[in-house]
N, CA, C and O atoms as a GROMACS GRO file, in nm:
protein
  496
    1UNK      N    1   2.121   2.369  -1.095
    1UNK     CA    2   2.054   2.395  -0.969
    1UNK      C    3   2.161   2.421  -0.862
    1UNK      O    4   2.253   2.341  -0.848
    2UNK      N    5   2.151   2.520  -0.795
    2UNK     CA    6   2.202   2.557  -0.684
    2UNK      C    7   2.235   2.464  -0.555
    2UNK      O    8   2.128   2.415  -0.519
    3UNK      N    9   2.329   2.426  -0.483
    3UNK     CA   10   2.351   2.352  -0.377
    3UNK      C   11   2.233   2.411  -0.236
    3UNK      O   12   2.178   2.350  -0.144
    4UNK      N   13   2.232   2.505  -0.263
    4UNK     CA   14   2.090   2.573  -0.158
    4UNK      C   15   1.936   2.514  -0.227
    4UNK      O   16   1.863   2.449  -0.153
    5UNK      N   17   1.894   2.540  -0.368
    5UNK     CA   18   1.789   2.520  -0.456
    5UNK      C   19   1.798   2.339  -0.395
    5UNK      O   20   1.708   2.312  -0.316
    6UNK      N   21   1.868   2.256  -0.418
    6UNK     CA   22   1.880   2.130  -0.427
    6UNK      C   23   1.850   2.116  -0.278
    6UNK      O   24   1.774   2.020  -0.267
    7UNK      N   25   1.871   2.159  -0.184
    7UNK     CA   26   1.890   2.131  -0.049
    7UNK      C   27   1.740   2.123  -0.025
    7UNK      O   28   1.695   2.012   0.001
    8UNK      N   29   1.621   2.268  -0.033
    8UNK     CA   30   1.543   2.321  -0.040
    8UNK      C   31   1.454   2.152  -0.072
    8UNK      O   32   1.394   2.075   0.002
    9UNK      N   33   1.488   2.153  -0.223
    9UNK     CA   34   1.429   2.039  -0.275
    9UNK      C   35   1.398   1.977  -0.175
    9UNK      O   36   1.305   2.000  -0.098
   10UNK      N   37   1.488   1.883  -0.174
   10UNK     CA   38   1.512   1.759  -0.098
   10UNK      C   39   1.477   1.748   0.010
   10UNK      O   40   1.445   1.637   0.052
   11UNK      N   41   1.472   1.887   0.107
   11UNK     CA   42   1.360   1.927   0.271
   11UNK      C   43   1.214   1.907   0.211
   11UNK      O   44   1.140   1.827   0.267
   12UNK      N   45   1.167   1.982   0.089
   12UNK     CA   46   1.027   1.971   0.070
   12UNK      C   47   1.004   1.793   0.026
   12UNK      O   48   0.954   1.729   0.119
   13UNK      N   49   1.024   1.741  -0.056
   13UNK     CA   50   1.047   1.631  -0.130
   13UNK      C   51   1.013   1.528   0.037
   13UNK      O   52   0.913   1.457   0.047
   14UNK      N   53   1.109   1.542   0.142
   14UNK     CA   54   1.062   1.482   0.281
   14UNK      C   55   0.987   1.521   0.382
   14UNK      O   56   0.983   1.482   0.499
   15UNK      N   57   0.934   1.592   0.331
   15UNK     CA   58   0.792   1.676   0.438
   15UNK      C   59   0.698   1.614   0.385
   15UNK      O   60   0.624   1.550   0.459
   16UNK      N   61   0.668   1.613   0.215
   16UNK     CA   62   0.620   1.560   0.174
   16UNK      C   63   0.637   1.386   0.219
   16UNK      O   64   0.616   1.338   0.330
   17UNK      N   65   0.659   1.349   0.159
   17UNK     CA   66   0.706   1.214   0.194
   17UNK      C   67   0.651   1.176   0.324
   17UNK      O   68   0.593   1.068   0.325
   18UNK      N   69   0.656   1.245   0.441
   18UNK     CA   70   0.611   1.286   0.566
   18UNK      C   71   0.470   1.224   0.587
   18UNK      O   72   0.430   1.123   0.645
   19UNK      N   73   0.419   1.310   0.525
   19UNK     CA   74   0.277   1.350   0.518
   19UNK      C   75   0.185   1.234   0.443
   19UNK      O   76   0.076   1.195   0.484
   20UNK      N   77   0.241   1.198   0.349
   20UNK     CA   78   0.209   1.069   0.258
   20UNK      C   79   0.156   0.952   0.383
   20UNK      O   80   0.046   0.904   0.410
   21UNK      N   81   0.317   0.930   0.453
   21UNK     CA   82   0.332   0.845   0.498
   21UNK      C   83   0.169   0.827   0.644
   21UNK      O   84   0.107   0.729   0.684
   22UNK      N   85   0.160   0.947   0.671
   22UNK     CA   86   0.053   0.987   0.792
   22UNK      C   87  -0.110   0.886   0.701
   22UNK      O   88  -0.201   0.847   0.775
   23UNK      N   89  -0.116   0.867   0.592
   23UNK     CA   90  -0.244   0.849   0.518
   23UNK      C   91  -0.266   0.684   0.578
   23UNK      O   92  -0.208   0.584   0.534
   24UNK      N   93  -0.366   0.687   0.692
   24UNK     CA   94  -0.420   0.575   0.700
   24UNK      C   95  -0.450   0.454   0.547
   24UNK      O   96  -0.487   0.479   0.432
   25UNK      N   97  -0.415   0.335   0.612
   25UNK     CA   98  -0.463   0.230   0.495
   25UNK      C   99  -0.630   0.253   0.512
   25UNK      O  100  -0.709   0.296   0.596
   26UNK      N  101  -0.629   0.195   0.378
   26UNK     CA  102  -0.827   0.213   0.352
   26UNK      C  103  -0.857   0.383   0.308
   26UNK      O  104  -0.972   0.413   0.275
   27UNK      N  105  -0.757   0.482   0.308
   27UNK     CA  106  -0.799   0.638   0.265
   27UNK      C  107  -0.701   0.674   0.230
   27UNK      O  108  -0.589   0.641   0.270
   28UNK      N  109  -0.748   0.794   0.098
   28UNK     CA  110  -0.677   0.828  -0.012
   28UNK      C  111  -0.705   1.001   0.063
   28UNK      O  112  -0.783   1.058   0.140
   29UNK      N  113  -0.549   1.039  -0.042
   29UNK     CA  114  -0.596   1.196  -0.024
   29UNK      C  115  -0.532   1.261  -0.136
   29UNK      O  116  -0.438   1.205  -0.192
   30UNK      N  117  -0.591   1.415  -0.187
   30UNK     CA  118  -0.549   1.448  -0.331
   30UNK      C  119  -0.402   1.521  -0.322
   30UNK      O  120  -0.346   1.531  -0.213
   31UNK      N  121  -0.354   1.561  -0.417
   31UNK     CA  122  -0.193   1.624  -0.432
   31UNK      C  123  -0.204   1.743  -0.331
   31UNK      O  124  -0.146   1.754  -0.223
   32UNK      N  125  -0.320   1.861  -0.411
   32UNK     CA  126  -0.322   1.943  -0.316
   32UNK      C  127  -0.382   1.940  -0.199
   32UNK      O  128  -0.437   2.050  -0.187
   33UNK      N  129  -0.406   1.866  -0.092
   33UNK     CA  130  -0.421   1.844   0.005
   33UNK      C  131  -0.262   1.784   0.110
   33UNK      O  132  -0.236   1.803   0.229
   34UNK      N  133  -0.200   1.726   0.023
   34UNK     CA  134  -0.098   1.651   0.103
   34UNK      C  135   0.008   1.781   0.077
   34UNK      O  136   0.095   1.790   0.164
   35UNK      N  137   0.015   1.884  -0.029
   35UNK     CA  138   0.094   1.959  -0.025
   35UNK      C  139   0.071   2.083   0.091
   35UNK      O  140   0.163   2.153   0.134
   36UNK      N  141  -0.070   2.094   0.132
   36UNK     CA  142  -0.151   2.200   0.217
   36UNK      C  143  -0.072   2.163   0.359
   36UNK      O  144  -0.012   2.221   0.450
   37UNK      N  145  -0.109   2.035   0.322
   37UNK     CA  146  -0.068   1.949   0.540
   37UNK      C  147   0.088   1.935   0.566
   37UNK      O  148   0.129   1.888   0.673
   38UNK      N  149   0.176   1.978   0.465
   38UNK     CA  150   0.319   1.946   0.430
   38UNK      C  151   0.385   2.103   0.447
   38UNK      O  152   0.499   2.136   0.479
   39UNK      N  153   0.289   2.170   0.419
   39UNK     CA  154   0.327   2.323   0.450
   39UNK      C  155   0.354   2.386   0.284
   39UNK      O  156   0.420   2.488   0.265
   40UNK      N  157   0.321   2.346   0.229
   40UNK     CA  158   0.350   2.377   0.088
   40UNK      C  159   0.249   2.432  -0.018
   40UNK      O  160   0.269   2.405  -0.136
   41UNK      N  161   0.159   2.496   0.013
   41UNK     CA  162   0.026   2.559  -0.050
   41UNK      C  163   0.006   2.582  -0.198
   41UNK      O  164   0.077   2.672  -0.242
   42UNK      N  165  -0.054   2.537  -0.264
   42UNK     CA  166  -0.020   2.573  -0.420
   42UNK      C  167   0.097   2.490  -0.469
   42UNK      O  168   0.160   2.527  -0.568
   43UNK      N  169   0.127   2.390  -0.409
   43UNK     CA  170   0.216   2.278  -0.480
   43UNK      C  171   0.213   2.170  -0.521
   43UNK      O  172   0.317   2.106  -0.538
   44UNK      N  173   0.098   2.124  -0.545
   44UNK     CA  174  -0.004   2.014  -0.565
   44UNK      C  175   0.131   1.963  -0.709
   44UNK      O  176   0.179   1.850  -0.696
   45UNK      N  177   0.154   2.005  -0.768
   45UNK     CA  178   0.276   1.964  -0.864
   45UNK      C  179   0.376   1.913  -0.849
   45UNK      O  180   0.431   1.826  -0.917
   46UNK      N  181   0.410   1.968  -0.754
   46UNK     CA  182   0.593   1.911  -0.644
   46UNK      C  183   0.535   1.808  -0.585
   46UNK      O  184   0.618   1.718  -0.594
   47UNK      N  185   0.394   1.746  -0.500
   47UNK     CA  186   0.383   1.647  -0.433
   47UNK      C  187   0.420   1.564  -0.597
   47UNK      O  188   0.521   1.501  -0.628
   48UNK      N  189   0.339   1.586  -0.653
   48UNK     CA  190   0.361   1.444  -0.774
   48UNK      C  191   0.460   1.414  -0.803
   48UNK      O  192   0.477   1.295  -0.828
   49UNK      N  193   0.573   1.506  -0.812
   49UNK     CA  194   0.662   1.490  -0.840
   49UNK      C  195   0.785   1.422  -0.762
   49UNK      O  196   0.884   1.363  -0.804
   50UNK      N  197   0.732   1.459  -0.604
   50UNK     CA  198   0.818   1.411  -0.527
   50UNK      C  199   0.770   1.232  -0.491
   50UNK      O  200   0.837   1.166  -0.411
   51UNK      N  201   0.691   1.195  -0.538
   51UNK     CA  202   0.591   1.074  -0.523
   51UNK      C  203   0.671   1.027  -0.635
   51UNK      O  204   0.692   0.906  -0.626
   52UNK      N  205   0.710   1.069  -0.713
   52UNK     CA  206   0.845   0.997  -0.867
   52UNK      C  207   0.954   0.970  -0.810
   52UNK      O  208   1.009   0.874  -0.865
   53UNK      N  209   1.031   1.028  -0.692
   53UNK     CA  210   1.157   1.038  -0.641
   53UNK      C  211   1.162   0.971  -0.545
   53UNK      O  212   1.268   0.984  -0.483
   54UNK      N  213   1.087   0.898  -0.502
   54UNK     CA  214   1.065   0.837  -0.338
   54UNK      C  215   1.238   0.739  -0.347
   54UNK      O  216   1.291   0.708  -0.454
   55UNK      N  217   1.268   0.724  -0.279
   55UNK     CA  218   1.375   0.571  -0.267
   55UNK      C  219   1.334   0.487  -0.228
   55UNK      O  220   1.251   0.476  -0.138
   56UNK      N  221   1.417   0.354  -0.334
   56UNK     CA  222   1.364   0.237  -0.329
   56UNK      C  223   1.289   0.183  -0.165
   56UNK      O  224   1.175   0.139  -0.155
   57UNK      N  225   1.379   0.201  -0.059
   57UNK     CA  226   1.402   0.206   0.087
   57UNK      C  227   1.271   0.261   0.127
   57UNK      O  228   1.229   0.217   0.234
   58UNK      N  229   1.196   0.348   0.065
   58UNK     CA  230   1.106   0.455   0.125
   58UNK      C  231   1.173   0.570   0.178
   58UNK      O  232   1.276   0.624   0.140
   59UNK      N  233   1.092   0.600   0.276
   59UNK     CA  234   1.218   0.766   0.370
   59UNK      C  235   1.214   0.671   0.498
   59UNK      O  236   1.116   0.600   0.519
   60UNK      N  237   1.342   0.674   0.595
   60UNK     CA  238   1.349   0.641   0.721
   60UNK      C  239   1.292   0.532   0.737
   60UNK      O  240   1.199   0.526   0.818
   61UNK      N  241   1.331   0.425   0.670
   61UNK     CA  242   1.321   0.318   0.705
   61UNK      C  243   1.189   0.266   0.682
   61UNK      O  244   1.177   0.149   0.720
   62UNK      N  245   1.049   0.337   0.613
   62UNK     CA  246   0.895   0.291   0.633
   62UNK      C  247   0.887   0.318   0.460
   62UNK      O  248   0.971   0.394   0.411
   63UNK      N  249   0.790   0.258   0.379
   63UNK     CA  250   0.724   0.274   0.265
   63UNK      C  251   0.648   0.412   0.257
   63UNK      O  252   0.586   0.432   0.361
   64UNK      N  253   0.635   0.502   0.175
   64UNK     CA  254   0.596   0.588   0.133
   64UNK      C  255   0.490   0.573   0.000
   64UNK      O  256   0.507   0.586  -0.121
   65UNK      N  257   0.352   0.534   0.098
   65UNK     CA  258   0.214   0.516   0.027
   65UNK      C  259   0.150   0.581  -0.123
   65UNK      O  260   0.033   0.586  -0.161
   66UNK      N  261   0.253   0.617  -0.178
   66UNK     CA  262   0.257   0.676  -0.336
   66UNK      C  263   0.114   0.648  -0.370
   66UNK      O  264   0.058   0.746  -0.420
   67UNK      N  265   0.055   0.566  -0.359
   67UNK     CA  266  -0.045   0.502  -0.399
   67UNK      C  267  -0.186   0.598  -0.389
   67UNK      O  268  -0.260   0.636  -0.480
   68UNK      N  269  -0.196   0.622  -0.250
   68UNK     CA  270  -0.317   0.689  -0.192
   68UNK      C  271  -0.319   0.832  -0.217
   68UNK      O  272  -0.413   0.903  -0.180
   69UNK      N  273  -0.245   0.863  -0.261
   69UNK     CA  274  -0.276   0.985  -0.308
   69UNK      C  275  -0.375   1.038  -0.494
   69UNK      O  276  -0.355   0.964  -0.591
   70UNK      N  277  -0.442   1.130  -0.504
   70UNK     CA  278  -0.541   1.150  -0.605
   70UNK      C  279  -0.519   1.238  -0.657
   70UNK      O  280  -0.447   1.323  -0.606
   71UNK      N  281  -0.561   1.249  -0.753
   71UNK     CA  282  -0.617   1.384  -0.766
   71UNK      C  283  -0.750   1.445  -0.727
   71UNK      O  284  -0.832   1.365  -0.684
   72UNK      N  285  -0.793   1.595  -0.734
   72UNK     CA  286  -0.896   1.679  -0.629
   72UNK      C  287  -1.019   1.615  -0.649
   72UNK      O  288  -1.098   1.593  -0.558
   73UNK      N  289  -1.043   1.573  -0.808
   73UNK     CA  290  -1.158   1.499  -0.916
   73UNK      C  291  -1.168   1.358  -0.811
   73UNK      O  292  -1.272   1.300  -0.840
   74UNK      N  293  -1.129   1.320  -0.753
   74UNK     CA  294  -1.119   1.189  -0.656
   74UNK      C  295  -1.057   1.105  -0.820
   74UNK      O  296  -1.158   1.061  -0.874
   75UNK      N  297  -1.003   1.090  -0.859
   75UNK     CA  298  -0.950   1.014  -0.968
   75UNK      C  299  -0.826   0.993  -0.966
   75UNK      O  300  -0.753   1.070  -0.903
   76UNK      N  301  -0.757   0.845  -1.059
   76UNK     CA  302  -0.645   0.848  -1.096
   76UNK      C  303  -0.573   0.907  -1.192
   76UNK      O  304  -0.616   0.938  -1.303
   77UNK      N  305  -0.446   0.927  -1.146
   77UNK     CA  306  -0.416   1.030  -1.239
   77UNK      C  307  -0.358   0.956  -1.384
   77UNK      O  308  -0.398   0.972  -1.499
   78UNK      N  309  -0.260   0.879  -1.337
   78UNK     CA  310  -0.221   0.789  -1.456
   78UNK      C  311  -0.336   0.741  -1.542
   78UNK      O  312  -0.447   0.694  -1.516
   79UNK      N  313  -0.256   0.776  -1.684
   79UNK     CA  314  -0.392   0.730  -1.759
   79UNK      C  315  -0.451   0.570  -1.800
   79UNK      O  316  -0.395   0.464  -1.829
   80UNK      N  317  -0.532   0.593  -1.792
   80UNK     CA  318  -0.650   0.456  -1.807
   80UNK      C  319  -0.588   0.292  -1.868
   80UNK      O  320  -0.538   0.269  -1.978
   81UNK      N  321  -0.604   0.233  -1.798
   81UNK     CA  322  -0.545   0.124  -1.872
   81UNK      C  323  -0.406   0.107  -1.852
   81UNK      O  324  -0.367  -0.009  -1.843
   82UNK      N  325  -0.333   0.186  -1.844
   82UNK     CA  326  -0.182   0.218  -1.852
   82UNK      C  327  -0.118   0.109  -1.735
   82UNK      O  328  -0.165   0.072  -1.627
   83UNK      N  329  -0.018   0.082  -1.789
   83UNK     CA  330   0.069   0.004  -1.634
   83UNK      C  331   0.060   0.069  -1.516
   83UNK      O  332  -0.020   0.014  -1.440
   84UNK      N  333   0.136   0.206  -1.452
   84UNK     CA  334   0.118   0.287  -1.394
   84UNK      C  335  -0.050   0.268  -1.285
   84UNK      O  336  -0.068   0.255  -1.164
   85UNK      N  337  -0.135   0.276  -1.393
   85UNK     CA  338  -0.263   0.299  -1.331
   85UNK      C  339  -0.331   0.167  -1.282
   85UNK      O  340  -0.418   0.146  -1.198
   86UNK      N  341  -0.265   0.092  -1.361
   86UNK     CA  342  -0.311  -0.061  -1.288
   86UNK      C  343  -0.253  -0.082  -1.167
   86UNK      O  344  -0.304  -0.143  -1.072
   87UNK      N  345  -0.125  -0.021  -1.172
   87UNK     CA  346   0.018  -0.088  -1.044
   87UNK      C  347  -0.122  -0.016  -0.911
   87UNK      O  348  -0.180  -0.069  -0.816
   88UNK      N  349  -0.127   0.120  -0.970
   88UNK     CA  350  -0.208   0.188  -0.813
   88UNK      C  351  -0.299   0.137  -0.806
   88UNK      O  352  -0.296   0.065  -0.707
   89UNK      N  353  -0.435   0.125  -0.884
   89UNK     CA  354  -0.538   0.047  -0.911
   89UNK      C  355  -0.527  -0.073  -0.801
   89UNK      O  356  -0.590  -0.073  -0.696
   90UNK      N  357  -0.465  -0.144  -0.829
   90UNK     CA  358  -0.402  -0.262  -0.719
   90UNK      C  359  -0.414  -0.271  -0.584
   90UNK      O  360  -0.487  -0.338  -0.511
   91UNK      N  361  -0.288  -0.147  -0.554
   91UNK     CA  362  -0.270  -0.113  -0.449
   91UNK      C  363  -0.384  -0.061  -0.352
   91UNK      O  364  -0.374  -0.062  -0.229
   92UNK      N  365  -0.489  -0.017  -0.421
   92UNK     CA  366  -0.605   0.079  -0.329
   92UNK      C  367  -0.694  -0.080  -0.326
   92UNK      O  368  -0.741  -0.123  -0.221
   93UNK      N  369  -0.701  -0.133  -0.422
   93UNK     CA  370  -0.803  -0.258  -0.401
   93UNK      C  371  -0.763  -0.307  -0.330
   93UNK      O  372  -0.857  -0.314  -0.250
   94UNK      N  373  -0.656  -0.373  -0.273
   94UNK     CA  374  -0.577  -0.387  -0.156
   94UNK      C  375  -0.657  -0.375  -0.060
   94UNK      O  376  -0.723  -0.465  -0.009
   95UNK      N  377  -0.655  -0.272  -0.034
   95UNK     CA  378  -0.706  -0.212   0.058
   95UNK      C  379  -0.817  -0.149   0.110
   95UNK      O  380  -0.834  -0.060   0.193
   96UNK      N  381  -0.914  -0.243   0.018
   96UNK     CA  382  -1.044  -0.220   0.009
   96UNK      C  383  -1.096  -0.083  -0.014
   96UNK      O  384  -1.202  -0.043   0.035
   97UNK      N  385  -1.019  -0.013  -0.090
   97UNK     CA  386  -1.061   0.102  -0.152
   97UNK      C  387  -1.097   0.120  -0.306
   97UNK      O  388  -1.019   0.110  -0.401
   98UNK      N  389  -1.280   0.160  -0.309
   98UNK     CA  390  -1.329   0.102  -0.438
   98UNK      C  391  -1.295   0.177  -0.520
   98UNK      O  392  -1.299   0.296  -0.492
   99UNK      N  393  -1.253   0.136  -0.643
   99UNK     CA  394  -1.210   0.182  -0.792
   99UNK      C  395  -1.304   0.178  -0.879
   99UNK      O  396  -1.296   0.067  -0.931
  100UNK      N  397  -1.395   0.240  -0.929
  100UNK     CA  398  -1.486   0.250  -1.041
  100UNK      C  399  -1.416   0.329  -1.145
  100UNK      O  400  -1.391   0.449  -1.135
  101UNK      N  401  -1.392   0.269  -1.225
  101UNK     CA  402  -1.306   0.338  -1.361
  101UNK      C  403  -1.203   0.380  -1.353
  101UNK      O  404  -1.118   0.299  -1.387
  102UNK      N  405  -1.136   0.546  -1.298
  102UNK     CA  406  -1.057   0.548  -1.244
  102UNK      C  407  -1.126   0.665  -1.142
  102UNK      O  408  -1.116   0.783  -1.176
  103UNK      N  409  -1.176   0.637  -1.052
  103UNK     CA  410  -1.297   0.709  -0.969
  103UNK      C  411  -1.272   0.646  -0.836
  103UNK      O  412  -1.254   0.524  -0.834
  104UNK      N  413  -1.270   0.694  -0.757
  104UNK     CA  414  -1.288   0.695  -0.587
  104UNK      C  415  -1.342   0.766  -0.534
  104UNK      O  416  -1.300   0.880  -0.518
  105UNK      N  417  -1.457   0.723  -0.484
  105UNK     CA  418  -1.599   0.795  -0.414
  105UNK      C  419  -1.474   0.904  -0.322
  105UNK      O  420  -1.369   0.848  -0.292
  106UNK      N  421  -1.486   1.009  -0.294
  106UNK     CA  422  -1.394   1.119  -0.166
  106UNK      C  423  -1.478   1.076  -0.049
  106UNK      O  424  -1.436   1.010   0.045
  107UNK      N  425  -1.595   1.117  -0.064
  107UNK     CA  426  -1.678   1.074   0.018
  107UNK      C  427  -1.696   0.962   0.126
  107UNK      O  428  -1.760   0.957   0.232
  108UNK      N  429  -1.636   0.900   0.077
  108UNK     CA  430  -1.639   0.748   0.135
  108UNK      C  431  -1.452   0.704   0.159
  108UNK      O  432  -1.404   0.632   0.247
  109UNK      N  433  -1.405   0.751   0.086
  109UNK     CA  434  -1.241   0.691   0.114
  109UNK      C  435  -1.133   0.827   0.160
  109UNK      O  436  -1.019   0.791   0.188
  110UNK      N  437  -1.164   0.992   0.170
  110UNK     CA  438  -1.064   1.063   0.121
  110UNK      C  439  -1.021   1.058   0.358
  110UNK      O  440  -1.089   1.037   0.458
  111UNK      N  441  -0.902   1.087   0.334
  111UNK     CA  442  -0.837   1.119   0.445
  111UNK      C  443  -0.859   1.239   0.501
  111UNK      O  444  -0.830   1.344   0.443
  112UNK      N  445  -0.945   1.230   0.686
  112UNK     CA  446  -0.993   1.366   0.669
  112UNK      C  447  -0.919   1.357   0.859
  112UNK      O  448  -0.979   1.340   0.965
  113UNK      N  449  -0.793   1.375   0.835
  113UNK     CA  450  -0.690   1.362   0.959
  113UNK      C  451  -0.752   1.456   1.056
  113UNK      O  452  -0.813   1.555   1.014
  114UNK      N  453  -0.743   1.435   1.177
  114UNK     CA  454  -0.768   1.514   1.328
  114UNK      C  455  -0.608   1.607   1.342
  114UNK      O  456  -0.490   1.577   1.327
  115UNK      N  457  -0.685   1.735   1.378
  115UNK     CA  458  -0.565   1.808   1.421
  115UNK      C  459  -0.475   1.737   1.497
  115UNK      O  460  -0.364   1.716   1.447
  116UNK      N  461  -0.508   1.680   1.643
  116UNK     CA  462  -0.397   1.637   1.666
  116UNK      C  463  -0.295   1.539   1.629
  116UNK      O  464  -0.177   1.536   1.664
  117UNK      N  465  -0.370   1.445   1.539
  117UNK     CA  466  -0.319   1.340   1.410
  117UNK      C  467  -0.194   1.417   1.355
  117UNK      O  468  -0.074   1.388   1.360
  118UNK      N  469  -0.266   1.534   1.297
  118UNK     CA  470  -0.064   1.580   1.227
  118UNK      C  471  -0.026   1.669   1.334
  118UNK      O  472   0.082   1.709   1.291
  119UNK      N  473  -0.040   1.717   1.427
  119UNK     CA  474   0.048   1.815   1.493
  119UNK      C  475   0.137   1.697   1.582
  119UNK      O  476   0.245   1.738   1.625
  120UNK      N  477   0.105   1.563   1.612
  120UNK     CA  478   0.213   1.469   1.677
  120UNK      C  479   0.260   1.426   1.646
  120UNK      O  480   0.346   1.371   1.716
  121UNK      N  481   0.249   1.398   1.456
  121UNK     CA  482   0.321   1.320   1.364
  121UNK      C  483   0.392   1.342   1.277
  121UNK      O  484   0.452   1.259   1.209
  122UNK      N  485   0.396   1.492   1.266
  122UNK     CA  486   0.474   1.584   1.152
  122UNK      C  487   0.566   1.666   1.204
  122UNK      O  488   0.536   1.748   1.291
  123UNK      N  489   0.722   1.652   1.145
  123UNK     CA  490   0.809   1.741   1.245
  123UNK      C  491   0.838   1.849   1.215
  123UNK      O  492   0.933   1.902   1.272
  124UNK      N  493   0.771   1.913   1.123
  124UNK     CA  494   0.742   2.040   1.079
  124UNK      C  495   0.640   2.154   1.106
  124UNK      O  496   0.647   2.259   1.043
   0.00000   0.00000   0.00000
């Protein structure tokens, strides 16, 4: 990978990260949605991926909510049963966000941010 390609990365990877971080407790939102609000359209793949890379630290000093994010199906993605899916599983019950199987009503939990919500909170 290129020292430009890598750079690139690592700007999207914290936009993302960004954007995560904007997700009220108590609401979830799906890959391609957090990649849409991040500026990244059709990257619903790179959010997941960048949700693997987070640092221990989080970004800038705050936790990076890995958790609340879905897939479009309102579901978890990790499969069933799995460590992974329990660790998030957890985390949303937490937070009083209901888990039926691996199912989350959208309806009732998905993050549905006010324009001016990300235009004051995103430095992109």
């Amino acid at each position: 990978m290129t020292k430009e390609r890598k750079q690139n990365t690592e700007n999207n990877y914290q936009r993302i990260w960004q954007t995560v971080q904007q997700i009220p407790q108590g609401k979830v939102s799906s890959y391609g949605k957090v990649a849409d609000l991040a500026g990244l359209p059709g990257k619903a793949r790179l959010v997941g991926k960048s949700l693997g890379k987070i640092p221990k630290s989080g970004w800038r000093g705050k936790p990076v909510p890995w958790f609340r994010v879905i897939n479009s199906q309102g579901k978890i993605s990790f499969p069933l049963g799995g460590e992974q899916f329990e660790r998030q599983k957890q985390h949303l019950q937490a937070e009083n966000v209901v888990v039926i199987g691996n199912k989350i009503k959208l309806k009732d939990f998905e993050w549905q941010p006010d324009l001016s919500e990300i235009l004051f909170s995103l430095e992109f």
